[in-house]
TIVEX-56839 format. One line per 8 residues: number of its first residue (from 1); their letters; for each residue x, y, z of N, C-alpha, C, O, CB. Coordinates in Angstrom, 2 decimals, decimal comma, always signed. Glycine has a CB too. Example, Ala and Ser with C-alpha at 12.3 -4.5 7.8 and 13.67 -1.06 7.14 Angstrom:
<sites>
1> AS> +13,19 -5,69 +7,80 +12,30 -4,50 +7,80 +13,20 -3,30 +7,80 +14,24 -3,32 +8,46 +11,31 -4,47 +9,05; +12,85 -2,25 +7,08 +13,67 -1,06 +7,14 +12,90 +0,03 +7,87 +13,41 +1,14 +8,04 +14,08 -0,60 +5,72
</sites>
This chain:
<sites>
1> XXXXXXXX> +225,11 +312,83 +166,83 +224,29 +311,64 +166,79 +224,62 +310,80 +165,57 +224,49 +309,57 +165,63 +222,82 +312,03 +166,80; +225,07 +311,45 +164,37 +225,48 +310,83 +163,09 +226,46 +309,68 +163,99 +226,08 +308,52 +164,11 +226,37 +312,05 +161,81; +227,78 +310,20 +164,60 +229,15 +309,21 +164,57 +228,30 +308,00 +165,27 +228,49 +306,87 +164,81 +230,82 +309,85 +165,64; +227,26 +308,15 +166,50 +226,84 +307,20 +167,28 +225,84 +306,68 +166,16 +226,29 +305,61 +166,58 +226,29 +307,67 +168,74; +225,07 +306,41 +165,31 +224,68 +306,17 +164,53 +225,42 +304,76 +163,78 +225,06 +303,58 +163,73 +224,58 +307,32 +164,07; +226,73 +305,52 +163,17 +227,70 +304,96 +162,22 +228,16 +304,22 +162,86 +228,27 +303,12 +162,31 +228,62 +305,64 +161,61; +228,74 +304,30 +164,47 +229,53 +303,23 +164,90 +228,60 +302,02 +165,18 +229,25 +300,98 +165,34 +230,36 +303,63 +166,12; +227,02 +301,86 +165,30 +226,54 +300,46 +165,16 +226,05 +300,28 +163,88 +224,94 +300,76 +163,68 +225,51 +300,08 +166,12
9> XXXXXXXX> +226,65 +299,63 +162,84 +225,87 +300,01 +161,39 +224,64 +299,07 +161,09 +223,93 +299,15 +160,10 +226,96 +299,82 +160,04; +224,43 +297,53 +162,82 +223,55 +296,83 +162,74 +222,33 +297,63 +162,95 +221,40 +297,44 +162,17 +223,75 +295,83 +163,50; +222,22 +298,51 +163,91 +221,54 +299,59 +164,15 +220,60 +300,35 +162,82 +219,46 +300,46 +162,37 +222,62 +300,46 +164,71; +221,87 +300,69 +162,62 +221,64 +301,66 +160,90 +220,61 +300,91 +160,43 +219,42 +301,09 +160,68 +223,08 +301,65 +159,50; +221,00 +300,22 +159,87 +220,98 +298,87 +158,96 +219,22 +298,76 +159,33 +218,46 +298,98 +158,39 +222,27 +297,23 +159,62; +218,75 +298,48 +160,40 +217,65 +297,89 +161,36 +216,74 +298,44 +160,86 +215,87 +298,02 +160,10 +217,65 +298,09 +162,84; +217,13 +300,43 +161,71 +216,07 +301,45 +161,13 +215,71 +301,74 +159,46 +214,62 +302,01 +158,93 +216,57 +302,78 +161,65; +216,86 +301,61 +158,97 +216,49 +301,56 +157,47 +215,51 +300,50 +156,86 +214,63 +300,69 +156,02 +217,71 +301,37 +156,76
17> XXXXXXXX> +215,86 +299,35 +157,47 +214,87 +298,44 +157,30 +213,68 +298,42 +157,61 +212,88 +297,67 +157,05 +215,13 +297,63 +157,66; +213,42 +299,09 +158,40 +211,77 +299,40 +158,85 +211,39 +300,30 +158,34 +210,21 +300,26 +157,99 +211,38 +299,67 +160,19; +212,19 +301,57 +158,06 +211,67 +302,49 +157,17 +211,02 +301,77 +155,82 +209,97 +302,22 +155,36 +212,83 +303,47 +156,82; +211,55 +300,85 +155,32 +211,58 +300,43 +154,01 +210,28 +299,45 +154,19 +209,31 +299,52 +153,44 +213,10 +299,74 +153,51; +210,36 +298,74 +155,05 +208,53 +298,14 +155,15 +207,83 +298,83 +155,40 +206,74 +298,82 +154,84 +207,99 +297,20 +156,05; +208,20 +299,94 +156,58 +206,77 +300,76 +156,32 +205,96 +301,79 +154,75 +204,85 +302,18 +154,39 +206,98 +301,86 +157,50; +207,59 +301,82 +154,20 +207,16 +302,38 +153,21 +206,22 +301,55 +151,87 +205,35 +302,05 +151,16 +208,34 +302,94 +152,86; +206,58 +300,58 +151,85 +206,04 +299,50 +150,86 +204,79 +299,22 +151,64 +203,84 +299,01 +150,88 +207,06 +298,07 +150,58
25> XXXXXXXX> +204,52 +299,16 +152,76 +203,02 +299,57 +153,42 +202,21 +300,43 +152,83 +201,02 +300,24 +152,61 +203,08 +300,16 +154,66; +202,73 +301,21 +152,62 +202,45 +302,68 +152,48 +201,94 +303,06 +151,13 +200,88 +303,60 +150,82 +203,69 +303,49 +152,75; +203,03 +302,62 +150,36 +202,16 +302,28 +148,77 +201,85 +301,28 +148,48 +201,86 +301,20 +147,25 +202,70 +302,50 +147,57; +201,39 +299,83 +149,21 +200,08 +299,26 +149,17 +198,79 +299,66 +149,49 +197,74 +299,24 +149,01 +200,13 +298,46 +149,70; +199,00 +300,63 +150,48 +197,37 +301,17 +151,14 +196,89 +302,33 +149,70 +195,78 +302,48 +149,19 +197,59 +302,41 +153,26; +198,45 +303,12 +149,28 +197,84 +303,91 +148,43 +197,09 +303,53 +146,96 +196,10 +304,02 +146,42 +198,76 +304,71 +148,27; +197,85 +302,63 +146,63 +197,13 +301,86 +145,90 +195,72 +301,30 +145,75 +194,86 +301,48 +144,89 +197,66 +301,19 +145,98; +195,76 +300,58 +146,86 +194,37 +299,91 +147,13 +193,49 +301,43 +147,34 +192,36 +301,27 +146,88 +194,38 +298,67 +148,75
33> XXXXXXXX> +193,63 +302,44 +147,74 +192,85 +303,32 +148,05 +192,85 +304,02 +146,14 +191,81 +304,44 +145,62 +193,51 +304,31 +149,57; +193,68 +304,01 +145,70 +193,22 +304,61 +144,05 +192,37 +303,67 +143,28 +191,54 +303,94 +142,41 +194,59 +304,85 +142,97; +192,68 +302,60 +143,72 +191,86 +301,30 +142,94 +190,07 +301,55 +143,28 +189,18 +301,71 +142,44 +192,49 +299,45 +143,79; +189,96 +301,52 +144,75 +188,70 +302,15 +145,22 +187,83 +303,50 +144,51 +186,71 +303,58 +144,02 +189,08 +302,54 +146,54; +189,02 +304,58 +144,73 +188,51 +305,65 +144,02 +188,29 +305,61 +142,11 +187,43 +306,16 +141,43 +189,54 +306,76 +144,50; +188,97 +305,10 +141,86 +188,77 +305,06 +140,16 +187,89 +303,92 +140,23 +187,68 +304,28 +139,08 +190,27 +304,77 +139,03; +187,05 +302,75 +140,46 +185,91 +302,05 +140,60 +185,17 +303,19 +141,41 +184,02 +302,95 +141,04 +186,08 +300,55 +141,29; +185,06 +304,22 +142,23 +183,90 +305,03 +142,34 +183,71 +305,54 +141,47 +182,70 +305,60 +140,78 +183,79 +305,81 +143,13
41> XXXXXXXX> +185,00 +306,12 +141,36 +184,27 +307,36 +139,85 +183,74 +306,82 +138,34 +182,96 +307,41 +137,59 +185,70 +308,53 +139,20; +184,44 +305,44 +138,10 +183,84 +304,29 +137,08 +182,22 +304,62 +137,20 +181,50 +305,36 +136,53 +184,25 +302,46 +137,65; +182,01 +303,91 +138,15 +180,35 +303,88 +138,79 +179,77 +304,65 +138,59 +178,69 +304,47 +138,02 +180,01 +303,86 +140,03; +180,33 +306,28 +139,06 +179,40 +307,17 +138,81 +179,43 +307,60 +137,48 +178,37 +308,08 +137,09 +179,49 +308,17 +139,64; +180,41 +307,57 +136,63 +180,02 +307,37 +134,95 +179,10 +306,90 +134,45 +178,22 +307,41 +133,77 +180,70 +306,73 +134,26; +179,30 +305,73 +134,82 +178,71 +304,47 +134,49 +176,97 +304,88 +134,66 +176,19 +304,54 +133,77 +179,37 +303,14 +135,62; +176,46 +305,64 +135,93 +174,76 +305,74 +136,13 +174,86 +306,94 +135,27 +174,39 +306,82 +134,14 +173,93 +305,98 +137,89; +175,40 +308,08 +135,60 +174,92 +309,28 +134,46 +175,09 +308,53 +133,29 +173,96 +308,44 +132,82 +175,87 +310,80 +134,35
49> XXXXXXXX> +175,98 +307,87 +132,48 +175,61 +307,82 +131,02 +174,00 +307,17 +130,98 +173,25 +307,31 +130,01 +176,81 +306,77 +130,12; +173,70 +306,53 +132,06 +172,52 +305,29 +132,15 +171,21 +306,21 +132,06 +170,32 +306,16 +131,21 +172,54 +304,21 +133,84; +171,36 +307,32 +133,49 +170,07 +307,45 +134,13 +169,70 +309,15 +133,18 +170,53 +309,90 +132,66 +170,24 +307,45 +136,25; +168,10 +309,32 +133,25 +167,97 +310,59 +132,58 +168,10 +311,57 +133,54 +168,23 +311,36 +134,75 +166,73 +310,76 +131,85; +168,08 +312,80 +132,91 +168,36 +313,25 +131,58 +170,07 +313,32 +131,18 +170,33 +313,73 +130,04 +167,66 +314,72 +131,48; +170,86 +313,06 +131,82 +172,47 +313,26 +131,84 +172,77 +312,24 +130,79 +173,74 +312,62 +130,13 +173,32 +312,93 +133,41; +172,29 +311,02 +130,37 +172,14 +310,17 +129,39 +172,24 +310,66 +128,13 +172,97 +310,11 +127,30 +171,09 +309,59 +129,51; +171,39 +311,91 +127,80 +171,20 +312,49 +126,92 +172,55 +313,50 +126,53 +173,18 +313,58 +125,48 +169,98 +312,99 +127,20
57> XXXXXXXX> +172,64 +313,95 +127,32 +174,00 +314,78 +127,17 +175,04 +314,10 +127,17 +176,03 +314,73 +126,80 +174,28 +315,70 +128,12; +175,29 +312,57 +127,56 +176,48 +311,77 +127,42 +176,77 +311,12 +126,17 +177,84 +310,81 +125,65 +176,46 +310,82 +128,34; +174,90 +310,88 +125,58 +174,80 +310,71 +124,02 +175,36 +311,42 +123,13 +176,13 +310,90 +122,32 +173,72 +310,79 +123,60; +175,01 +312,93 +123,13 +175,34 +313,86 +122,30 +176,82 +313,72 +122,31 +177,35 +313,79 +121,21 +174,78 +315,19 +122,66; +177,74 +313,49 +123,54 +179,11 +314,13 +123,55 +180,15 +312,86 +123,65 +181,36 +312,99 +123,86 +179,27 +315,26 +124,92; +179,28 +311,25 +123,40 +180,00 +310,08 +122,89 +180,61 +309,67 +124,19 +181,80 +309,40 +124,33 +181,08 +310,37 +121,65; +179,78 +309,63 +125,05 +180,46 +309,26 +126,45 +179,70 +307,85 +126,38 +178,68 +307,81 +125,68 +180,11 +310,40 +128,02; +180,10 +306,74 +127,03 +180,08 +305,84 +126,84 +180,37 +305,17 +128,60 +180,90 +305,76 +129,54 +180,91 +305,72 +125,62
65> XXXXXXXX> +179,72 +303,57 +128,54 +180,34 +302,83 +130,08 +181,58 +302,59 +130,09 +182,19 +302,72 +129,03 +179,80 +301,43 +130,50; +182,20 +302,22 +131,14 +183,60 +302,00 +130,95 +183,65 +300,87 +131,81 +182,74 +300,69 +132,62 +184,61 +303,19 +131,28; +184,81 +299,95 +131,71 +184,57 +298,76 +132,81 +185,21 +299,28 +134,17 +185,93 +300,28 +134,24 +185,37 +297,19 +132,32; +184,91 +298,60 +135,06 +185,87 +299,00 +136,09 +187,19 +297,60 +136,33 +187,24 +296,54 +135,70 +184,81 +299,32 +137,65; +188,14 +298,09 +137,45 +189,05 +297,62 +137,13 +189,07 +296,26 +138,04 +188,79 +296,36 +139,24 +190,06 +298,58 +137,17; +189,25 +295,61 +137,74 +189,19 +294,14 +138,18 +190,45 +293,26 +137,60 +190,72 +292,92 +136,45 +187,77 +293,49 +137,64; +191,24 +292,96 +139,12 +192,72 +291,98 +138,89 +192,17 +290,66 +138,09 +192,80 +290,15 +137,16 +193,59 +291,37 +140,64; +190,49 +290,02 +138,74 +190,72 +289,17 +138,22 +191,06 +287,62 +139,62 +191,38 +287,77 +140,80 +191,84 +289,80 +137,20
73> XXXXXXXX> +190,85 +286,51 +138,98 +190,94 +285,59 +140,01 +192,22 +285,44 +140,69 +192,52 +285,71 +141,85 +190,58 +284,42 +139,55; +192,90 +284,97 +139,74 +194,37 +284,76 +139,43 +194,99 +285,81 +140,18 +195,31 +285,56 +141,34 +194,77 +284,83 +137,89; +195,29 +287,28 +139,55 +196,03 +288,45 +140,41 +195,66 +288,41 +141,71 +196,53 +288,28 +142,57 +195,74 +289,88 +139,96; +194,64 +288,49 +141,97 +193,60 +288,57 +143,49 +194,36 +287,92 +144,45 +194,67 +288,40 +145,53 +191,99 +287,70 +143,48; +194,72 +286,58 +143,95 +195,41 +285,43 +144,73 +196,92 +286,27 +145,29 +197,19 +286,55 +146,46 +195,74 +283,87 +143,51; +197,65 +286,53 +144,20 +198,58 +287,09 +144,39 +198,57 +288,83 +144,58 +199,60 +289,46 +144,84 +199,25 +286,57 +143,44; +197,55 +289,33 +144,43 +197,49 +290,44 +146,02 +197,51 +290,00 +147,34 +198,05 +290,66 +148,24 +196,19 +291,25 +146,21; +196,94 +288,90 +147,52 +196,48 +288,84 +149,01 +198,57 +288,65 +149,79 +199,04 +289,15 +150,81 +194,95 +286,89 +149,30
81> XXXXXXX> +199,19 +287,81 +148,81 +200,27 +287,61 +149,32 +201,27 +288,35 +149,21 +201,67 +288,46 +148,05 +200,55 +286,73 +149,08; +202,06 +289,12 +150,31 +203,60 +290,05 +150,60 +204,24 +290,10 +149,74 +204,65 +288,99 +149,41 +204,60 +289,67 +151,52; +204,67 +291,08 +149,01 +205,40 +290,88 +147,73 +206,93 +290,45 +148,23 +207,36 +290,70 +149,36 +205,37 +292,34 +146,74; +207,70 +289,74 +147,17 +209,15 +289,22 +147,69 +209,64 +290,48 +147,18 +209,41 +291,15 +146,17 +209,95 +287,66 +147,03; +210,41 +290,61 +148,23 +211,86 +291,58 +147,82 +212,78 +291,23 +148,09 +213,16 +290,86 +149,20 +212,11 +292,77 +148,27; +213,56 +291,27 +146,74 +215,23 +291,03 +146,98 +216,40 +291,92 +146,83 +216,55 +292,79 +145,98 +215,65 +290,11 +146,17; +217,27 +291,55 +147,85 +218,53 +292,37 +147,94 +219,38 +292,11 +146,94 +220,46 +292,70 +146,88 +219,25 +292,19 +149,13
</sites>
């Protein structure tokens, strides 16, 4: 299957190419899905340092709010749009 492969290299060429968007798919979703999870776990910092009695124990041990992560107006814009890739 390799030689039949090699002898259309437009072929080749094609599947590789789709491999390669799906993959850049692939670590956009993962991304956006860590961005989600580290703003959950932000959050839930964020109420224990707040709410009692865990407040108290976050006092003692210098735990503190933290911001969560935000691109921002500007980046936002340029998430929404396909990143360029060049050959």
């Amino acid at each position: 299957m390799k030689v039949t492969v090699e002898a259309y290299p437009d072929l080749k060429a094609n599947v590789n190419f789709k491999q390669l968007q799906e993959e850049i798919s692939d670590i956009e979703n993962k991304l956006a899905a860590v961005r989600r999870y580290f703003n959950s776990a932000t959050k839930e910092l964020n109420t224990a340092v707040e709410v009692f009695p865990s407040n108290i124990i976050a006092g003692m041990f210098g735990f503190h709010k933290e911001m969560m992560f935000d691109l921002g107006a500007s980046e936002r814009k340029n998430l929404e749009q396909a990143p360029e890739i060049k050959f």
